[in-house]
N, C-alpha and C positions, 0 to 999 in steps of 0.2 A: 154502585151497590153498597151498601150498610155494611162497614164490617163488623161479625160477632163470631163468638167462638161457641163450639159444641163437644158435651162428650159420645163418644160412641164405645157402646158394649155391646158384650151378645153370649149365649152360652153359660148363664152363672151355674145353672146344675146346682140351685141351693138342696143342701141336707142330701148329698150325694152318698151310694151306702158302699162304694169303695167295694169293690167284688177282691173277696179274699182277706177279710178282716178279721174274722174267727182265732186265727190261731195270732193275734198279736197280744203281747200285753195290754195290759186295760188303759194304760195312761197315751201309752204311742197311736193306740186304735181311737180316743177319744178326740186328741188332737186333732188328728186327720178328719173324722166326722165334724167338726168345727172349722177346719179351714175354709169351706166354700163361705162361709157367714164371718170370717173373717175378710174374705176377700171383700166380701160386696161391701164389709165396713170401712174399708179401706178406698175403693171406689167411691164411698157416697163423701169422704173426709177430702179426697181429689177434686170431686167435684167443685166444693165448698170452695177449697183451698185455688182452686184455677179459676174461679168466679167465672163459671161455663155459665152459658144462659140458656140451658137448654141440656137434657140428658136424652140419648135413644138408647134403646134396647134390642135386638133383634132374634128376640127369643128363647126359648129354652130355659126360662127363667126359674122352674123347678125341674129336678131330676126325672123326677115321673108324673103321668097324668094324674094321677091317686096323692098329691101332693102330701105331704104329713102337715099337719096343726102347726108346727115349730116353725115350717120351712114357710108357709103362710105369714104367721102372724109375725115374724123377722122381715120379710121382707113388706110389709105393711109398717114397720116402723122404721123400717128403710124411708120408701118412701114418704113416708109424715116429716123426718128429718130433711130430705131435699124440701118437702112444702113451707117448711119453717122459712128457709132460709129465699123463699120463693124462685126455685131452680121446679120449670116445668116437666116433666117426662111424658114420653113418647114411646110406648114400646106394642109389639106384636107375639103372639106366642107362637111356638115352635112344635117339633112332632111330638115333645118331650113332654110337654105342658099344654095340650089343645083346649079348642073354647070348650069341647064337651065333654074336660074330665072333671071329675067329682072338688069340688073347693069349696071354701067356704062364699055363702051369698053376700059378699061387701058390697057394699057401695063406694067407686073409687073418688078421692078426695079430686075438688075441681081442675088441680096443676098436674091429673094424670090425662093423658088421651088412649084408651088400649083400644086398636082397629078390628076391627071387623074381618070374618073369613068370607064375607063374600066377595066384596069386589074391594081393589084396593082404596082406601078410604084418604081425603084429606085435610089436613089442619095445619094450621099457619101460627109460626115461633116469632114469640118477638124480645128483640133484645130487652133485656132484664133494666140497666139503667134509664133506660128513657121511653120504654113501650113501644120502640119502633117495630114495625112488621121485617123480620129480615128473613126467611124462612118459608115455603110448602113444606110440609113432613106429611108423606104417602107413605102407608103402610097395608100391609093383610096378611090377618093370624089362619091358624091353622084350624079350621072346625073341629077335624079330626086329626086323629094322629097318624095317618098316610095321607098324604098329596103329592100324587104321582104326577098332575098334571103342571106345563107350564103355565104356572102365576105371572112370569116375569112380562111377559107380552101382554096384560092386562092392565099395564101401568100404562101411564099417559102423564102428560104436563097439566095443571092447571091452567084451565083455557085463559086467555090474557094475563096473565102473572109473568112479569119479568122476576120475581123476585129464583134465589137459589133454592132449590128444587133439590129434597133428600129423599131417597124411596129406601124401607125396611123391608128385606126380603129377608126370610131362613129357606135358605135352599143348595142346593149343589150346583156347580157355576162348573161347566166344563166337562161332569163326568167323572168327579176324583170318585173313584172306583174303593178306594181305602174308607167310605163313607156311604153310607143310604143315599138314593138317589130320588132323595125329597125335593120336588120341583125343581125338577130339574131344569135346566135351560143353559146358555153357551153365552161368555163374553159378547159376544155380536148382540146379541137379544138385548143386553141389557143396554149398550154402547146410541142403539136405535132409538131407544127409548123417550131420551132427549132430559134424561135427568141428570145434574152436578157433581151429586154423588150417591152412590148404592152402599148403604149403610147393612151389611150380609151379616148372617149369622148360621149357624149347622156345622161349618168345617172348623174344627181346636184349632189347626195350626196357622200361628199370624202369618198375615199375607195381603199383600195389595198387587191385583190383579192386571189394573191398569189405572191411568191416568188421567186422563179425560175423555172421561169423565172419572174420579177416583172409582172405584170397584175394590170394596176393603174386606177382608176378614178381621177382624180383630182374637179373634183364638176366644177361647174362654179364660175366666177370671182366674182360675185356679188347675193346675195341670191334675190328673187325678189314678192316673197309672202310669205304668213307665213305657207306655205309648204315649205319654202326653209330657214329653221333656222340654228343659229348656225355660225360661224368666215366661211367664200368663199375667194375661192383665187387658188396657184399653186403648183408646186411642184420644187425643184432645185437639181437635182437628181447627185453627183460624181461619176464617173464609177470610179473604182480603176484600178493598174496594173495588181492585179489579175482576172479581169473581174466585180469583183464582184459592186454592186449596194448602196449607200447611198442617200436616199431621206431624204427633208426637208421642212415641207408645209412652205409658207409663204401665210400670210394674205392679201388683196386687197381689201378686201369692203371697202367702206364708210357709207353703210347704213346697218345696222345687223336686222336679224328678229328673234323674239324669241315668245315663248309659254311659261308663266307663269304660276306654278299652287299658287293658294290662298285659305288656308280651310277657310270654315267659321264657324269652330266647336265653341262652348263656344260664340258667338257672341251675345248679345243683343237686342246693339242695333244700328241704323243706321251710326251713328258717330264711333263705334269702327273699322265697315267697313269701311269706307272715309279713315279712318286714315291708317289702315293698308294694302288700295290700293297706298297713298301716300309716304308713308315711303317704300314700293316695288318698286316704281317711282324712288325716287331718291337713295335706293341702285344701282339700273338696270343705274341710270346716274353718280354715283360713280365708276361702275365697269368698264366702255366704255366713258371714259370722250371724246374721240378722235373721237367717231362715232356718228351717227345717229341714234338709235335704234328704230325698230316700233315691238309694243308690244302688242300681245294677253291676254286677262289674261282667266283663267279656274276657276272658282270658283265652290270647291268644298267643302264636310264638310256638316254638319249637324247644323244648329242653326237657332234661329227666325227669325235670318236676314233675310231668305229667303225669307219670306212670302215678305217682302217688295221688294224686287228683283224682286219676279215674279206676284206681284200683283200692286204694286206700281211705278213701270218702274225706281225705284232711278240708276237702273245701266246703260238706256240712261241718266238720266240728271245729273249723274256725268260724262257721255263719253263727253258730250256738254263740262262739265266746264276744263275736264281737256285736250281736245283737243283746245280750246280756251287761254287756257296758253300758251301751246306747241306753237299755231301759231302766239303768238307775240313773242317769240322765232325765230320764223323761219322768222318773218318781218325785224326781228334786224339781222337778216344772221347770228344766232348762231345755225349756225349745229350741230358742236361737241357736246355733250352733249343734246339734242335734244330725247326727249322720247314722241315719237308719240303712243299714247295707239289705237289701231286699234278697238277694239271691248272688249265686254265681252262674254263669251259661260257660261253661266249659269249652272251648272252642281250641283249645290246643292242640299240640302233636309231639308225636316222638319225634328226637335229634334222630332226623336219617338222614341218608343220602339224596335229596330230593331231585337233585341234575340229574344220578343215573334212573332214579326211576321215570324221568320225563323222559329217556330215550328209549321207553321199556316197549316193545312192540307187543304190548298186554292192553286188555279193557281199563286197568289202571292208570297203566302212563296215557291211553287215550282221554280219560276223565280229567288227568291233571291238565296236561295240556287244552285242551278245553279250557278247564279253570284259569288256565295263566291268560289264555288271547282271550278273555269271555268278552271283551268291549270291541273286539272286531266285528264289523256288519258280517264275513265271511261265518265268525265262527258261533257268532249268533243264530246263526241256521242249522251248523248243525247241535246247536245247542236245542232250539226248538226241536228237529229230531231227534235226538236221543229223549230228552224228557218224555215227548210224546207216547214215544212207543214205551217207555218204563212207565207211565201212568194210561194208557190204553187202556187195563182191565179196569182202573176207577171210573172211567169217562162213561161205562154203564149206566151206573147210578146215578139219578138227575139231583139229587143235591147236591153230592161230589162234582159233579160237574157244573154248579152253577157255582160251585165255593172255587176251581180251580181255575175257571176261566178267568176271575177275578186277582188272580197271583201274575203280578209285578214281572218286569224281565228281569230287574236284581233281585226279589225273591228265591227266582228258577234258578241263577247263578251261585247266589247264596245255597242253594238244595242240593246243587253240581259239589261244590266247595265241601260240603258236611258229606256227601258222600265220598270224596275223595279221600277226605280224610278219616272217615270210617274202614273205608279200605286199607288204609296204611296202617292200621290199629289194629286189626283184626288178623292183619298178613303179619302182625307182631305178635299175635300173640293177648295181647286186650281187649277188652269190653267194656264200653260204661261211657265213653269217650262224647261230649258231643249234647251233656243234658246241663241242666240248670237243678244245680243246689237248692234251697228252699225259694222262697221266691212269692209273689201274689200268684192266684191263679191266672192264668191266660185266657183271653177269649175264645171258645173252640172252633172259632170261624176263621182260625188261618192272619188274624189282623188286621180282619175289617173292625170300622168302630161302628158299629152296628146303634151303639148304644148315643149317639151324635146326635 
């Protein structure tokens, strides 16, 4: 076999409108609208730079089917810059970007291939220095923007071609449930296939599924809520002469999202917390001098502070003061380094006694307990039962019930957990305990990515 190397993306969500952008300053709100078009810039400089011969796409390549002008004609001089440099692309669209939403009428330049939603379509890559054939690249976009049905069992090999064999699917591989279940179909399905590698796109979070034959996600280029944490970016994958496959992520973002945890065990008093929110600030702008970072924090732990947290609001009027730093930061166009603190989620408690309440022959010390063994197979059941019967009366309503059957067993655990500790707040005496500070808006589906 010919060895050459390929990029593989997926997910760019160009000119994505960031749900929750309203209440930001105008400089930190504009950034973030520009980072997905930073990223693909950054991808196409990768490309260049790793002398790939070959670019795939696997979808999702604008945010919405109703594409904007901006989101378009960028990624059209996207692409003309790979044609420069003669690096072919290959790509399919997703639910996000189907063939029958409104775009403009281009005609694509000869070094792009976009496949077809009927049947999975093929074309053959050939290495860049010397036109060898090294490559099938099978693909198929999305007509519309639901495809419920499996795609994946519609692929096939190119009849006599030994050559290596890459199939573009956006779809849900497995059933992740935290995601739309756009063509869906299962590891086996695709294993059967008899393809080298499944170059996937639909699920953010990077992942390689299996082996042999590779089954990749590559996440998207840019994370874009604080469900979407963690270094986004691609993959530059060497086929070797033996067939065999070496991937390599590279990074893309410009703007990183992360979840912090902060105990507030041993805490006092108000000032020990300020400080050791601030001193997390600037490790988190120590660690990513080069990015933007927008930051969650979790404040968890047990101490006095609390009380002032959830009765006192000091964790809005430290988000006021230290988002107000951040934005004369971002007036002076100091991106890099840039720690956008997004909210607080309050997850604390009062200093109690927590051993005697764990022997308390009450509904309370039954919830904690619970909470403590919640990873035993035993107390997993009656974790299932108790939740049950407390959301019984929602199980009526058939949305509620189609949003709930979709929550996680550490979700339910996490629900056990915030009630437990609502109880110990309330038998104290407080209220408030248990919310998030300012913060983006959330998705009202509980945390599904609906929007994938």
């Amino acid at each position: 076999m010919i060895p050459f190397r390929f990029l593989h993306a997926a997910d760019l969500h160009l000119d994505s409108r960031f749900a929750g952008l309203a209440h930001l300053p105008a400089a930190v709100r504009s950034y973030l609208r520009e980072s997905t078009f930073a990223a693909l810039g950054r991808l196409i400089c990768l490309a260049i730079k790793e002398n790939v011969d070959f670019v795939v796409i696997s979808g999702d390549i604008y945010d919405v089917s109703d594409a904007s002008l901006q989101g378009q004609l960028r990624f059209q001089e996207a692409l003309k810059e790979l044609g420069e440099q003669g690096i072919p692309v290959f790509l399919i669209h997703g639910n996000h970007d189907p063939l029958d939403g409104p775009r403009l009428v281009v005609e694509m330049p000869e070094h792009v291939t976009v496949f077809g939603g009927d049947v999975p379509g093929y074309a053959t890559a050939h290495r860049r220095r010397d036109g060898q054939e090294v490559a099938i690249v099978s693909g198929i976009s999305y007509p519309t923007a639901k495809v419920t049905a499996n795609t994946a069992v519609t692929f096939s090999r190119k009849p006599g071609s030994e050559l290596f064999h890459i199939a573009l699917l956006h779809g849900n591989v497995d059933g992740d449930l935290q995601h739309e279940t756009y063509s869906p179909c299962s590891r086996k399905d695709l294993i059967g296939q008899g393809f080298d590698y499944w170059a996937l796109g639909h699920i953010h979070k990077r992942s390689i599924l299996y082996e042999k034959p590779y089954i990749v996600y590559p996440g998207n280029i840019q994370g874009r809520s604080v469900k979407e944490t963690g270094p986004k970016g691609c993959y530059v994958v060497d086929v070797r002469e033996n067939g065999e496959a070496a991937l390599q992520f590279h990074e893309l973002d410009v703007v990183r999202w992360q979840v912090t945890e902060l105990s507030i065990d041993g805490m006092e008093h108000e000032a020990q917390w300020v400080e050791a929110v601030e001193r997390r600030i600037e490790d988190i702008r120590e660690a990513d001098p080069h990015l933007m970072t927008v930051v969650r924090f979790r404040l968890t732990g047990r101490g006095n502070v609390h009380r002032l947290l959830a009765e006192k609001g000091a964790a809005a009027d430290l988000l006021s003061e230290l988002q107000r730093r951040e934005a004369l930061r971002a007036e002076r166009k100091e991106y890099p380094g840039l720690v956008w603190t997004e909210g607080f989620a309050v997850e604390s408690g009062l200093a109690v006694d927590r051993s005697r309440l764990l022997q308390e022959d009450s509904f309370l010390g039954e919830m904690l307990r619970l909470a403590e063994k919640g990873e035993g197979e035993g107390s997993r059941e009656e974790l299932e039962d108790m939740i049950s019967s407390a959301i019984a009366p929602l199980m009526e309503n058939r949305e509620l019930r189609r949003l709930l059957s979709q929550v996680s067993e550490e979700e339910k655990l996490d629900w056990l957990r915030g009630a437990a500790e609502l109880g110990i707040t309330l038998l104290s005496g407080l209220e408030g305990a248990g919310e998030a500070e300012g913060g983006f808006r959330e998705q009202p589906d509980g945390g599904r990515y609906d929007e994938d």
